[in-house]
Biopython code that builds the backbone (N, CA, C, O; Angstrom):
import numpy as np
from Bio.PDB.StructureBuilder import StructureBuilder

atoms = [
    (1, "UNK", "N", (1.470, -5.566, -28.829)),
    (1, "UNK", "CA", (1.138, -4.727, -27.679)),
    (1, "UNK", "C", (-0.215, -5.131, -27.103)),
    (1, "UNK", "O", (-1.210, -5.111, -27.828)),
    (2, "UNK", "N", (-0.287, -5.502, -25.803)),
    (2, "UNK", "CA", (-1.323, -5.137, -24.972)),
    (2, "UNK", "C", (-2.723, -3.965, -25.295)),
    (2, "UNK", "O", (-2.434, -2.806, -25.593)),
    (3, "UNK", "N", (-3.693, -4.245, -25.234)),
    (3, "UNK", "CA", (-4.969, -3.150, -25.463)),
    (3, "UNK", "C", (-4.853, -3.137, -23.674)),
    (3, "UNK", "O", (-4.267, -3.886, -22.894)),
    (4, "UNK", "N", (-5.755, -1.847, -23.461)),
    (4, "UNK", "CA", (-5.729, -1.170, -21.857)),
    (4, "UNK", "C", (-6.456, -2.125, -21.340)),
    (4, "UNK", "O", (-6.388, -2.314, -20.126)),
    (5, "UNK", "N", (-7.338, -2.958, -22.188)),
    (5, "UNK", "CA", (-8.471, -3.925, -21.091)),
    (5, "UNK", "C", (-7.678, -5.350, -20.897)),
    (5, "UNK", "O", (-7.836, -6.207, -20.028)),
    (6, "UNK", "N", (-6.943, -5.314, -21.798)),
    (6, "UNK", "CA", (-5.872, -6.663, -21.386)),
    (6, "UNK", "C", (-4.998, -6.090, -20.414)),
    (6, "UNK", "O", (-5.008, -6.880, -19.470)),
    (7, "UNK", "N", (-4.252, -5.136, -20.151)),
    (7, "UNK", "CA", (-3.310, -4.584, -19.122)),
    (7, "UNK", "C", (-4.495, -4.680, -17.844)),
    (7, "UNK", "O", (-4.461, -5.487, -16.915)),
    (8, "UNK", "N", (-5.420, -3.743, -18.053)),
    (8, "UNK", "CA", (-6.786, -4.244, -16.233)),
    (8, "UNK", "C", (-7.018, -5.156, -16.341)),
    (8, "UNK", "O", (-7.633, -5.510, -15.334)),
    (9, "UNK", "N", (-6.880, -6.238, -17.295)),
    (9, "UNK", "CA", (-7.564, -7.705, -16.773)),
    (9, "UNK", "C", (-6.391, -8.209, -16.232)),
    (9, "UNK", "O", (-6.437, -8.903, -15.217)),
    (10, "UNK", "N", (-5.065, -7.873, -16.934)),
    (10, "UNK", "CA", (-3.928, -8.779, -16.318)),
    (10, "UNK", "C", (-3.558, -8.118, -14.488)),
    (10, "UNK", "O", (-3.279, -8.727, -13.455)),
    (11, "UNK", "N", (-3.714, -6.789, -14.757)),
    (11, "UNK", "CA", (-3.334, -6.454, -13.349)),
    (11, "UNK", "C", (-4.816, -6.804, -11.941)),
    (11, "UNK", "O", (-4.604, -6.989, -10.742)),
    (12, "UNK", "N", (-6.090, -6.794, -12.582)),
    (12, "UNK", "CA", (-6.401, -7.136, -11.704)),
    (12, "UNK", "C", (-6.587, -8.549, -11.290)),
    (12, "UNK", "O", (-7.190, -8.742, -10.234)),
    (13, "UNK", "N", (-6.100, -9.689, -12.059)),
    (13, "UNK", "CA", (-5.495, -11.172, -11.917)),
    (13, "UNK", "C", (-4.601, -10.844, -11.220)),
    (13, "UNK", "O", (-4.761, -10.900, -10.001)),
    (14, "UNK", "N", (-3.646, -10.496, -11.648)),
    (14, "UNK", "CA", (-2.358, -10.256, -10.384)),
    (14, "UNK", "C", (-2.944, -9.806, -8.933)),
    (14, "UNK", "O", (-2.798, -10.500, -7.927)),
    (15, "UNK", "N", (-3.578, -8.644, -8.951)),
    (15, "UNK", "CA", (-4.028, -8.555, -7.429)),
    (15, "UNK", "C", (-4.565, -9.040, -6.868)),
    (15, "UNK", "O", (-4.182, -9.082, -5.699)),
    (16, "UNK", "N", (-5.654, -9.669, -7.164)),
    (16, "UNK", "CA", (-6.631, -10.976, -6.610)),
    (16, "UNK", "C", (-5.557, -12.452, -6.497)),
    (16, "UNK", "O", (-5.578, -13.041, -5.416)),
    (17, "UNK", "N", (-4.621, -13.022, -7.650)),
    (17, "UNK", "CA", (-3.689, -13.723, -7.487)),
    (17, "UNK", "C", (-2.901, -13.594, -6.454)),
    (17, "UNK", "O", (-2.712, -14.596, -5.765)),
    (18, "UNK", "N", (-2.247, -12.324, -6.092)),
    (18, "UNK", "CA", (-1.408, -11.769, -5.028)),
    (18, "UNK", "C", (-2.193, -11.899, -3.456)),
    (18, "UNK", "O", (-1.826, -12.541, -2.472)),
    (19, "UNK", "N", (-3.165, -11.202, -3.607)),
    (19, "UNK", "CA", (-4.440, -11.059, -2.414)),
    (19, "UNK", "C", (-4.735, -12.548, -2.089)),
    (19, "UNK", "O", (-4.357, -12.864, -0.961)),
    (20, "UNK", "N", (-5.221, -13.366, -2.685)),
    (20, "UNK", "CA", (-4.904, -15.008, -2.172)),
    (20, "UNK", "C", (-3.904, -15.356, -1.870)),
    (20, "UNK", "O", (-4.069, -16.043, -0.862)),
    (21, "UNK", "N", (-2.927, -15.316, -2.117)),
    (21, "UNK", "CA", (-1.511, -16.080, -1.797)),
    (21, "UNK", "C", (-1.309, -15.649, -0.603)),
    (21, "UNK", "O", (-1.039, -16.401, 0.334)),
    (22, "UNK", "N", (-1.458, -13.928, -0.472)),
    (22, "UNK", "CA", (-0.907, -13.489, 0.763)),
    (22, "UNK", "C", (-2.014, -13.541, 2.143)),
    (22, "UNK", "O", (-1.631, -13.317, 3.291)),
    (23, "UNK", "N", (-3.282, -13.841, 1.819)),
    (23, "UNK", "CA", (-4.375, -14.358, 2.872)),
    (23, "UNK", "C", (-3.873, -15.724, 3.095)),
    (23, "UNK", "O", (-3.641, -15.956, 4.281)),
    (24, "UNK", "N", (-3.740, -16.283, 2.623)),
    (24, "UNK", "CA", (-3.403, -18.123, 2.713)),
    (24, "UNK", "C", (-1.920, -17.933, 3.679)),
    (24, "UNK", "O", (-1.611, -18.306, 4.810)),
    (25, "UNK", "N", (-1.402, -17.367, 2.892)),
    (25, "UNK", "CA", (0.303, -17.746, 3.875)),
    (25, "UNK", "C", (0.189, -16.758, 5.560)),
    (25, "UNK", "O", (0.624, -16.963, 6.693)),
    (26, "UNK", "N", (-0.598, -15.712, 4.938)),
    (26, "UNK", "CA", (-0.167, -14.707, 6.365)),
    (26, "UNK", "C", (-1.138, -15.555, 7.694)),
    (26, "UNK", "O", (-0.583, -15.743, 8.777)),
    (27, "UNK", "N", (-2.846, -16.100, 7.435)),
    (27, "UNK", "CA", (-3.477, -16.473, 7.809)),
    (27, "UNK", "C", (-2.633, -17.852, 8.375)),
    (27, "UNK", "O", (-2.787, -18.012, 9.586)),
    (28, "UNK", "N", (-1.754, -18.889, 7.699)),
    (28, "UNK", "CA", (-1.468, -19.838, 8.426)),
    (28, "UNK", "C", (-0.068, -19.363, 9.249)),
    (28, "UNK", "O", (0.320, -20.025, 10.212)),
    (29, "UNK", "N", (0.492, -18.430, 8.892)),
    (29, "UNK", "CA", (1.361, -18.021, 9.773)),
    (29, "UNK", "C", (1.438, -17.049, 10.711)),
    (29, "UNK", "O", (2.209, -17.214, 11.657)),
    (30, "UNK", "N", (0.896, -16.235, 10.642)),
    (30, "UNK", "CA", (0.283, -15.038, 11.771)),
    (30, "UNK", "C", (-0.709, -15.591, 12.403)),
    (30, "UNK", "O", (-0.572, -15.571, 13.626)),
    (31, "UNK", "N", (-2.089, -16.298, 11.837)),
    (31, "UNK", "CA", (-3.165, -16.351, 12.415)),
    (31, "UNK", "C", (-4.296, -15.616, 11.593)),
    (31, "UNK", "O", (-4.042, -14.737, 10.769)),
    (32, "UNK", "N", (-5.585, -16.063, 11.898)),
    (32, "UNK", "CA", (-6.616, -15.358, 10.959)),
    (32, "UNK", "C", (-7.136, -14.470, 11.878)),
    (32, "UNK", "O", (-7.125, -14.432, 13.108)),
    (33, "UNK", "N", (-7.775, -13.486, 10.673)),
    (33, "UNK", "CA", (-8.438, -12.308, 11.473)),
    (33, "UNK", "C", (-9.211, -12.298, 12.675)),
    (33, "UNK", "O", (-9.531, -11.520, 13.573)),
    (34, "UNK", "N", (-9.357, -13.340, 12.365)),
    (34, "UNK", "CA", (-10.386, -13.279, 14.555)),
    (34, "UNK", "C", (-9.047, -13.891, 15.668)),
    (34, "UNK", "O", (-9.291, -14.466, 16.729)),
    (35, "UNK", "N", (-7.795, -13.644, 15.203)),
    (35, "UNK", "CA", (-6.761, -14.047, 15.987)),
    (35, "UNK", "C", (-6.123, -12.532, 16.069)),
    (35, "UNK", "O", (-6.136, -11.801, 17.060)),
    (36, "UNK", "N", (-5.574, -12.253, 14.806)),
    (36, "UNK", "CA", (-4.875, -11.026, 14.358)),
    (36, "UNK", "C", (-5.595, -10.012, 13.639)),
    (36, "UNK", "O", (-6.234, -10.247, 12.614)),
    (37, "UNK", "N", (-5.468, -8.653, 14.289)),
    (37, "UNK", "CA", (-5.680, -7.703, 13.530)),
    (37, "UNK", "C", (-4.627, -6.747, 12.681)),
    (37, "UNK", "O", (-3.464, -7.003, 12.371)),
    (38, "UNK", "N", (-5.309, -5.715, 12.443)),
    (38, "UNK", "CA", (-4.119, -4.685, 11.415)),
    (38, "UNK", "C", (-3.210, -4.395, 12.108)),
    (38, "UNK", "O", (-2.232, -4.252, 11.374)),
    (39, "UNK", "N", (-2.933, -4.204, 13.206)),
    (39, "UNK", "CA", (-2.146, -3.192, 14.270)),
    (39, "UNK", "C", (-0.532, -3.920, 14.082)),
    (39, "UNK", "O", (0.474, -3.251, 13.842)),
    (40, "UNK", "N", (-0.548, -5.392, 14.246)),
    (40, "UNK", "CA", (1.072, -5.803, 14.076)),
    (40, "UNK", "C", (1.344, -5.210, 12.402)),
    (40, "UNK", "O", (2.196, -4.372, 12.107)),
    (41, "UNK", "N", (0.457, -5.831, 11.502)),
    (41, "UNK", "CA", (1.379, -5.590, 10.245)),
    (41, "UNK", "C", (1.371, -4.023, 9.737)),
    (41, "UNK", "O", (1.774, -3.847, 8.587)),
    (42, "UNK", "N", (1.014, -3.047, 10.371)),
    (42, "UNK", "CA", (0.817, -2.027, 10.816)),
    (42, "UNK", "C", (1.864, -1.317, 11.170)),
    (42, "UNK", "O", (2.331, -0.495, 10.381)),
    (43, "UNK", "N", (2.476, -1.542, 12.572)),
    (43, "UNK", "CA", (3.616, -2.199, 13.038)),
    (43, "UNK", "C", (4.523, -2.046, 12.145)),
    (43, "UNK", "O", (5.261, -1.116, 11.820)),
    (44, "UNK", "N", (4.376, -2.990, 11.834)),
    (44, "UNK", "CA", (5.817, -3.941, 10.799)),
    (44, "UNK", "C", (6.004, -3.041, 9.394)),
    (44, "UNK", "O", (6.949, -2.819, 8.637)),
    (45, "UNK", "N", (5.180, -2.810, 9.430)),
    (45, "UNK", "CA", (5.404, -1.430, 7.892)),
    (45, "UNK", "C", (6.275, -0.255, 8.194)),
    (45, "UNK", "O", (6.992, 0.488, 7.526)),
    (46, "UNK", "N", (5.914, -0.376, 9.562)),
    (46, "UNK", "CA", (6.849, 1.399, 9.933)),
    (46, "UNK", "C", (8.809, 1.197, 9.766)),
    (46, "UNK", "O", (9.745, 1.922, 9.429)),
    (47, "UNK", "N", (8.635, -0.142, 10.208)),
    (47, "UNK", "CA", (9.833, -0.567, 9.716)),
    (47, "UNK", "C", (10.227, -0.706, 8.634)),
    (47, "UNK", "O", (11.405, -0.506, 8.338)),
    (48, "UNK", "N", (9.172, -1.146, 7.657)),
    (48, "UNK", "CA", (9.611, -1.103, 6.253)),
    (48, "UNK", "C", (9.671, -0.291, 5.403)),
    (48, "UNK", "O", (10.345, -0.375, 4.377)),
    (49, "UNK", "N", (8.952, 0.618, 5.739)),
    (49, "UNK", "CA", (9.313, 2.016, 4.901)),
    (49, "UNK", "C", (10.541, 2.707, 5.777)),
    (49, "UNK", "O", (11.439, 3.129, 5.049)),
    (50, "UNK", "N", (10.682, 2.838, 6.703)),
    (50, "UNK", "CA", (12.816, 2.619, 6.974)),
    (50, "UNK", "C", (13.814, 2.464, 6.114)),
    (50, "UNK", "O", (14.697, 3.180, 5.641)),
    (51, "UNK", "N", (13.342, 0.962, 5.989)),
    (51, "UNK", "CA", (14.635, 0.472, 5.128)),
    (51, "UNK", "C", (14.415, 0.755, 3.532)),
    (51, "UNK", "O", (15.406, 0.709, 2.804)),
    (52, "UNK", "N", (12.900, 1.100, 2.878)),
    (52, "UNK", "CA", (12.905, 1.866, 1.996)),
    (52, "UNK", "C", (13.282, 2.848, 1.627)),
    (52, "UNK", "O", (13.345, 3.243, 0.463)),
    (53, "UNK", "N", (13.599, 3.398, 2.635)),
    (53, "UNK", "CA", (13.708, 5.457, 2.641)),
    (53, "UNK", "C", (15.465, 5.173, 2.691)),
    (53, "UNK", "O", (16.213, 6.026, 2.212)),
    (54, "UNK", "N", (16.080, 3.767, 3.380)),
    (54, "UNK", "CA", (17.716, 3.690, 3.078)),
    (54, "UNK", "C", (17.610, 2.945, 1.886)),
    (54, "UNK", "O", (18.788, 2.969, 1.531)),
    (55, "UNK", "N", (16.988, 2.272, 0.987)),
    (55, "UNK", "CA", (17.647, 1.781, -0.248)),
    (55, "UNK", "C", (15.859, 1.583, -1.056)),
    (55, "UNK", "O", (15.063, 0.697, -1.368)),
    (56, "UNK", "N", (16.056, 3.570, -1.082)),
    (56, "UNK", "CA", (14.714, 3.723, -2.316)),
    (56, "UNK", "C", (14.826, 3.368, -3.661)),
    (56, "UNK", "O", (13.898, 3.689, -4.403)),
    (57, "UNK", "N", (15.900, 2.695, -4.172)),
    (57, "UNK", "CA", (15.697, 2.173, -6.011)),
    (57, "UNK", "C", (15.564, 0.502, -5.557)),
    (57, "UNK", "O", (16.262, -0.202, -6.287)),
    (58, "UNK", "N", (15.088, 0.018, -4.891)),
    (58, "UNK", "CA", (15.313, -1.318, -3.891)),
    (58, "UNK", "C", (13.538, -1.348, -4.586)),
    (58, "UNK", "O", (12.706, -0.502, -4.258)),
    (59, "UNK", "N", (13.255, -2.459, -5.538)),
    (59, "UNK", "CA", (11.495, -3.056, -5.669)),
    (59, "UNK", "C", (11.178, -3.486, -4.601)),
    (59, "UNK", "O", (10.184, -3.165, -3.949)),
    (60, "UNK", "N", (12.104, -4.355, -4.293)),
    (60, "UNK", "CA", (12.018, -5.724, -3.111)),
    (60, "UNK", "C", (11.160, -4.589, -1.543)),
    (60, "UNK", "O", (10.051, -4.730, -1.028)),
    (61, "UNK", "N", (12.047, -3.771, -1.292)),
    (61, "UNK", "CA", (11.643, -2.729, -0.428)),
    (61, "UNK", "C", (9.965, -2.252, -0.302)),
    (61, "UNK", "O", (9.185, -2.499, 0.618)),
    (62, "UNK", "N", (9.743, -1.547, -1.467)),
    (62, "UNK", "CA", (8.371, -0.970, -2.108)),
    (62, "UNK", "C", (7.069, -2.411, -1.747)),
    (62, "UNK", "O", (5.968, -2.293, -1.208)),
    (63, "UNK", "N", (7.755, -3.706, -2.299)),
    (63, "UNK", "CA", (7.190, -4.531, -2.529)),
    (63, "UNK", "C", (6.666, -5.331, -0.754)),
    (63, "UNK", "O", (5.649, -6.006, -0.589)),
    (64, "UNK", "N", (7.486, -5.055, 0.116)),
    (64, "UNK", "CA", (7.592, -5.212, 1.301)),
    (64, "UNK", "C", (6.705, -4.391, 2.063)),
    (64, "UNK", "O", (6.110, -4.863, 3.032)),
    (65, "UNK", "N", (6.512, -2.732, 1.566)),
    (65, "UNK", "CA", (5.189, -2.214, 2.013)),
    (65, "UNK", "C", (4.036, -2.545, 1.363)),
    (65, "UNK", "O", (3.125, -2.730, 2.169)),
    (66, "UNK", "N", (3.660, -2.717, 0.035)),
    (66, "UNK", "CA", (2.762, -3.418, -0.439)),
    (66, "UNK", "C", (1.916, -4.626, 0.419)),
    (66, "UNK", "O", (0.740, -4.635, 0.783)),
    (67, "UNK", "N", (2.884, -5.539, 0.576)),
    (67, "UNK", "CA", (2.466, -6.795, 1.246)),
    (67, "UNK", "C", (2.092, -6.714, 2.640)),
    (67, "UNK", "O", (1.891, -7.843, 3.088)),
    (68, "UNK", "N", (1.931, -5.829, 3.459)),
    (68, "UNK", "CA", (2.043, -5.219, 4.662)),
    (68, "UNK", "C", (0.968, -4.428, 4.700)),
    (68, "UNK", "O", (0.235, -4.420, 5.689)),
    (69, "UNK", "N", (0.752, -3.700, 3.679)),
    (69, "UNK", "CA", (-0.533, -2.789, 3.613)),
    (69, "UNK", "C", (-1.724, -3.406, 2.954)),
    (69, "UNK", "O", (-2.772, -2.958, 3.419)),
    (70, "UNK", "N", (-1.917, -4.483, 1.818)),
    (70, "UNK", "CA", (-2.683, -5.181, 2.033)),
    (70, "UNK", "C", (-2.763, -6.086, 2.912)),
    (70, "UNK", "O", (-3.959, -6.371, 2.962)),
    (71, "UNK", "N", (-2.143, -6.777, 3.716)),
    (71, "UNK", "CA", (-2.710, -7.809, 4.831)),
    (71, "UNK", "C", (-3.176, -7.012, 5.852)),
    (71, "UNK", "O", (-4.220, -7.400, 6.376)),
    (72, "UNK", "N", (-2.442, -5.515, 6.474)),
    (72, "UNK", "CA", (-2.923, -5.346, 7.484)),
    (72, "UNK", "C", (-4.748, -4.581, 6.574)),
    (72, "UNK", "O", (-5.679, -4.372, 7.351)),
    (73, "UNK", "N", (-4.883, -4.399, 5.647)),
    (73, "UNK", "CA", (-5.931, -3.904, 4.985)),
    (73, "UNK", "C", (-7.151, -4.764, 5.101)),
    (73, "UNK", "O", (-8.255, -4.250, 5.282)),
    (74, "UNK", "N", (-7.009, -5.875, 5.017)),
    (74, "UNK", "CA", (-7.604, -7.399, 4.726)),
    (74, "UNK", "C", (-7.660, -7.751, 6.306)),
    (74, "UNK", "O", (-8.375, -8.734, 6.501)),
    (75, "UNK", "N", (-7.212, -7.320, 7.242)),
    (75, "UNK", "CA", (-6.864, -7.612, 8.485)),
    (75, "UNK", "C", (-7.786, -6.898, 9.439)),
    (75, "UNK", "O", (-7.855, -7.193, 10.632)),
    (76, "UNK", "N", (-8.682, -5.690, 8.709)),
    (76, "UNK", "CA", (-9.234, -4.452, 9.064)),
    (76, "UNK", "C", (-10.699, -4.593, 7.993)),
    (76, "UNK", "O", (-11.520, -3.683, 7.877)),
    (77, "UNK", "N", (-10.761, -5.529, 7.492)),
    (77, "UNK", "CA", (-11.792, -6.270, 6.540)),
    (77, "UNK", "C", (-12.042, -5.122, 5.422)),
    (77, "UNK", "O", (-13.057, -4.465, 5.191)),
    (78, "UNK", "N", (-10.829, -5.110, 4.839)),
    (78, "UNK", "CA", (-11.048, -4.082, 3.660)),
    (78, "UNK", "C", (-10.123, -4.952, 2.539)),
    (78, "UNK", "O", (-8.979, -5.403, 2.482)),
    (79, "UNK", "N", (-11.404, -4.903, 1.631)),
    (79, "UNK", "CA", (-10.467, -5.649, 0.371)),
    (79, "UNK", "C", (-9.715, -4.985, -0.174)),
    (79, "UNK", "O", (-9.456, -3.946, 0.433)),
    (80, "UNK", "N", (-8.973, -5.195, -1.557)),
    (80, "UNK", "CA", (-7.922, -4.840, -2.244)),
    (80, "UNK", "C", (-8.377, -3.897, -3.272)),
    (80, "UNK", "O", (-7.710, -2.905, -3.566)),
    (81, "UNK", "N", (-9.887, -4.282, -4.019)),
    (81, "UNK", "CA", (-10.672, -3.545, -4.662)),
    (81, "UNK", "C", (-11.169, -2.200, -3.834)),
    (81, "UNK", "O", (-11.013, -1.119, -4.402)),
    (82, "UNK", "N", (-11.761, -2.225, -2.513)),
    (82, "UNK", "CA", (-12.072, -1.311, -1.534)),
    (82, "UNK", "C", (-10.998, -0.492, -1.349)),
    (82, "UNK", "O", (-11.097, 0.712, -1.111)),
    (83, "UNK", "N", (-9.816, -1.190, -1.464)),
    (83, "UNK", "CA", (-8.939, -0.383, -0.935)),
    (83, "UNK", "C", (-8.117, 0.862, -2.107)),
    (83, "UNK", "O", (-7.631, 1.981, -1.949)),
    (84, "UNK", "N", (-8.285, 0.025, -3.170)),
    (84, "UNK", "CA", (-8.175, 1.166, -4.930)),
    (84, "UNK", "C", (-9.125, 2.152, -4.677)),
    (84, "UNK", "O", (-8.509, 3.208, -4.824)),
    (85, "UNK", "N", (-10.378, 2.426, -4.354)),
    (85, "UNK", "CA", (-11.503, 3.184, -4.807)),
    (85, "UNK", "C", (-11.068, 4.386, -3.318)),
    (85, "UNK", "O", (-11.238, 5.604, -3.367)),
    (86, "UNK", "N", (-10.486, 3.597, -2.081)),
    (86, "UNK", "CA", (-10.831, 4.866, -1.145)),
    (86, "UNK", "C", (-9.365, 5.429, -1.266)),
    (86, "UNK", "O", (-9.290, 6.622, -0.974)),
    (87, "UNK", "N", (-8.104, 4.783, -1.659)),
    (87, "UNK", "CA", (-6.928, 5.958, -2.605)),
    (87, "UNK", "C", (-7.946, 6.497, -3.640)),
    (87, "UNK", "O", (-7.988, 7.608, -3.113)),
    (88, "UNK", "N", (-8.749, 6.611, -4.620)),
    (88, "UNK", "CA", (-8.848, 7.214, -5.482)),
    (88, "UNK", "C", (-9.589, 8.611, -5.069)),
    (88, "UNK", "O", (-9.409, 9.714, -5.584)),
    (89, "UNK", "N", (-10.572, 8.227, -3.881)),
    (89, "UNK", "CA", (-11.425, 9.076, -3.333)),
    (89, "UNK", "C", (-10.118, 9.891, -2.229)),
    (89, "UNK", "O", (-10.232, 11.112, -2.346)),
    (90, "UNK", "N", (-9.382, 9.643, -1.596)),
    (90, "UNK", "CA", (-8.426, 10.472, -1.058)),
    (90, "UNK", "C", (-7.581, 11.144, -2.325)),
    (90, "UNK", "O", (-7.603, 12.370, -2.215)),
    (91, "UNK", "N", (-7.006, 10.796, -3.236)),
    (91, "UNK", "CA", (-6.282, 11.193, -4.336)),
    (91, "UNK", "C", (-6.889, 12.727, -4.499)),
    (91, "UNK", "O", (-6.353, 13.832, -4.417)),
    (92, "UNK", "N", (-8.190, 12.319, -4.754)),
    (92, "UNK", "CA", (-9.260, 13.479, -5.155)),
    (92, "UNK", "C", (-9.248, 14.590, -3.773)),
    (92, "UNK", "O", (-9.062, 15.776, -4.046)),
    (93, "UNK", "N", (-9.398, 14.296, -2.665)),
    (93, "UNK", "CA", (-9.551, 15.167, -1.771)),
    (93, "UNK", "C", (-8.066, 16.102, -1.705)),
    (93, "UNK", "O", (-7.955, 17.311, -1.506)),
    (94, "UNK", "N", (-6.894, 14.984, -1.969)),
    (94, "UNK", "CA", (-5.461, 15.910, -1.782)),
    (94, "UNK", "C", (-5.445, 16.863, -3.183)),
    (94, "UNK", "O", (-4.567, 17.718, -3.299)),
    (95, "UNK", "N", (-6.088, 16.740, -3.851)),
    (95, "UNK", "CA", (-6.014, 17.540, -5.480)),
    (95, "UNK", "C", (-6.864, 18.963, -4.993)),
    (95, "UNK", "O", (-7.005, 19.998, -5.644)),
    (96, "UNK", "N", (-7.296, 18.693, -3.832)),
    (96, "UNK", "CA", (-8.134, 20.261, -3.433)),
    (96, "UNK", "C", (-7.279, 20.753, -2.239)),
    (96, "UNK", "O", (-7.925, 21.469, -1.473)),
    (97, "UNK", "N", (-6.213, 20.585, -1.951)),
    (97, "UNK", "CA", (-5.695, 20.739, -0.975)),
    (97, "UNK", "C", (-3.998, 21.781, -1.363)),
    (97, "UNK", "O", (-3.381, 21.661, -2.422)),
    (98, "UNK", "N", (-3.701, 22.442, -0.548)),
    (98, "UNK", "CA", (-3.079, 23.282, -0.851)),
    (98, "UNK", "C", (-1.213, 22.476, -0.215)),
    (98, "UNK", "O", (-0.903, 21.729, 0.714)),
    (99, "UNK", "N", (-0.457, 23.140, -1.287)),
    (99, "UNK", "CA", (1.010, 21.976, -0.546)),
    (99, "UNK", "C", (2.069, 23.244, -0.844)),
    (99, "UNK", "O", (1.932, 24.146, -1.670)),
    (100, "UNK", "N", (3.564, 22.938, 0.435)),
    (100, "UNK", "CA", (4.215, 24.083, 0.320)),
    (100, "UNK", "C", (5.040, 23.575, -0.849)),
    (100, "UNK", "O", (5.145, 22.375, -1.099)),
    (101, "UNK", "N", (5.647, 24.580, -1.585)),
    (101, "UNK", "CA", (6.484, 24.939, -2.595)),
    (101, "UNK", "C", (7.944, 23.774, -2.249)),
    (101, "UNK", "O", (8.593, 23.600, -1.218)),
    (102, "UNK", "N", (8.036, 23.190, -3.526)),
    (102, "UNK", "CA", (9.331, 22.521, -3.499)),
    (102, "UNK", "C", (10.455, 23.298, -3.454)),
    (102, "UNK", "O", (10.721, 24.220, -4.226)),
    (103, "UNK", "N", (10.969, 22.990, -2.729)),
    (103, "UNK", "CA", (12.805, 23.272, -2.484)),
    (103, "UNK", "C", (14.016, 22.539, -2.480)),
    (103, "UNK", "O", (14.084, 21.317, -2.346)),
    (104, "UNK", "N", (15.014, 23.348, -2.636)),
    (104, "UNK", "CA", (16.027, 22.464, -2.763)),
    (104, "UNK", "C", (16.102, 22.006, -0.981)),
    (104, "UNK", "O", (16.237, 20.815, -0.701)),
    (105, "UNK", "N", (16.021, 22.858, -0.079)),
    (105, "UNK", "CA", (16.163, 22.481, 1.432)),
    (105, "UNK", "C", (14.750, 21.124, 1.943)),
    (105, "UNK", "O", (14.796, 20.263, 2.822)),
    (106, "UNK", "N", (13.750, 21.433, 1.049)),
    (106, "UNK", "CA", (12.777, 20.311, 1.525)),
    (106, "UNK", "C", (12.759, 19.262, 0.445)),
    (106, "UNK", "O", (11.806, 18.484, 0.408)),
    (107, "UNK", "N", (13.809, 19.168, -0.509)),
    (107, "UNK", "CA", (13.344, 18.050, -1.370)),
    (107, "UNK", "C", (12.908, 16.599, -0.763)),
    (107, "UNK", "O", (12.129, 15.870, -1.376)),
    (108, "UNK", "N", (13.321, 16.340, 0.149)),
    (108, "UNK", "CA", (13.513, 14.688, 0.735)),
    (108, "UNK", "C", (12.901, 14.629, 1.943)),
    (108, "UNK", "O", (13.072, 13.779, 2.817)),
    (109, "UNK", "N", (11.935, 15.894, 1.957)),
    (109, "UNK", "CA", (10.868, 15.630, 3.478)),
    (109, "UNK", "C", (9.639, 15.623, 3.159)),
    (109, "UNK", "O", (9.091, 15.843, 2.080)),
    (110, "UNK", "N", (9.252, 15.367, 4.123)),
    (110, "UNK", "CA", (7.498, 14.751, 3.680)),
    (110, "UNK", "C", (7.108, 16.751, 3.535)),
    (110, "UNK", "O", (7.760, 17.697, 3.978)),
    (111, "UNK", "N", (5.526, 16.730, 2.568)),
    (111, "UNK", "CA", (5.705, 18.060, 2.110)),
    (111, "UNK", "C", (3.771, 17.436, 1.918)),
    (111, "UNK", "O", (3.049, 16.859, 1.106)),
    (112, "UNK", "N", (3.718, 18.077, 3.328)),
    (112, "UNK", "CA", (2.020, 17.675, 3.645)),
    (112, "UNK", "C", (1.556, 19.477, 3.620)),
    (112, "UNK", "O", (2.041, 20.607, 3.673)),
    (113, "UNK", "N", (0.319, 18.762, 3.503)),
    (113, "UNK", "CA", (-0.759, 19.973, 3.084)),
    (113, "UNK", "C", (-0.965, 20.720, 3.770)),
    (113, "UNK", "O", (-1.382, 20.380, 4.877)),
    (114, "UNK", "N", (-0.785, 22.040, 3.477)),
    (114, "UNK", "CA", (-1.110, 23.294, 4.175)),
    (114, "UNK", "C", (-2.691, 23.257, 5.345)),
    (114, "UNK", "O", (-3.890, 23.105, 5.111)),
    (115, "UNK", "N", (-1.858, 23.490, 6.660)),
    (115, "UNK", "CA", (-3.466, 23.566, 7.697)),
    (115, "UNK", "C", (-3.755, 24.784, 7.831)),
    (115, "UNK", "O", (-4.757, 25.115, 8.465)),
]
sb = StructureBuilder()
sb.init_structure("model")
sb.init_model(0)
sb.init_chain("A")
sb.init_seg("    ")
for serial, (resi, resn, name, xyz) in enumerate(atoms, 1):
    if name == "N":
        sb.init_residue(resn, " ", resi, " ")
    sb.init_atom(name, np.array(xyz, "f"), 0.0, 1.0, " ", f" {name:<3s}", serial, name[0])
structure = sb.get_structure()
């Protein structure tokens, strides 16, 4: 078995591994950030969480907003590390926030915070 500091060293290799690959390919095929900003892959996510929401046990899907939300992230000059810490700091703000009661009629709708 893995110790927890071998699981964060391996996952944050993977994201920095991932985070290069996908600057290198999107940059020679979209264009670099002083060409392209966040707004297309931005865009292009709204579509992909679509076809997520029709085939949610689908990785490939999940994995398709992933790749979309870091480039357009990186696109908006926010790294991958930057971008862990300000989910963690929103995480924290929705944990003070009040949400309506699950139902069987709202199971499968978005179930945002009480204004």
């Amino acid at each position: 078995d893995m110790s927890v500091l071998e699981v964060l060293i391996e996952a944050g290799e993977a994201l920095h591994d991932l985070s290069k690959d996908l600057t290198e390919w999107s940059n020679e095929t979209f264009g670099d950030i002083n060409i392209r900003g966040p707004i297309g892959p931005l865009k292009h996510l709204e579509k992909e969480a679509k076809e997520a929401q029709d085939s949610p046990h689908d990785p490939m899907e999940y994995a398709d907003c992933l790749l979309l939300i870091l480039d357009a992230a990186r696109r908006a000059h926010i790294k991958p590390l930057e971008l862990i810490r300000y989910a963690q700091k929103k995480l924290e703000v929705c944990k003070t926030r009040e949400y309506p009661k699950l139902t069987a009629e709202n199971v499968d709708e978005p179930l945002e915070h009480l204004r």
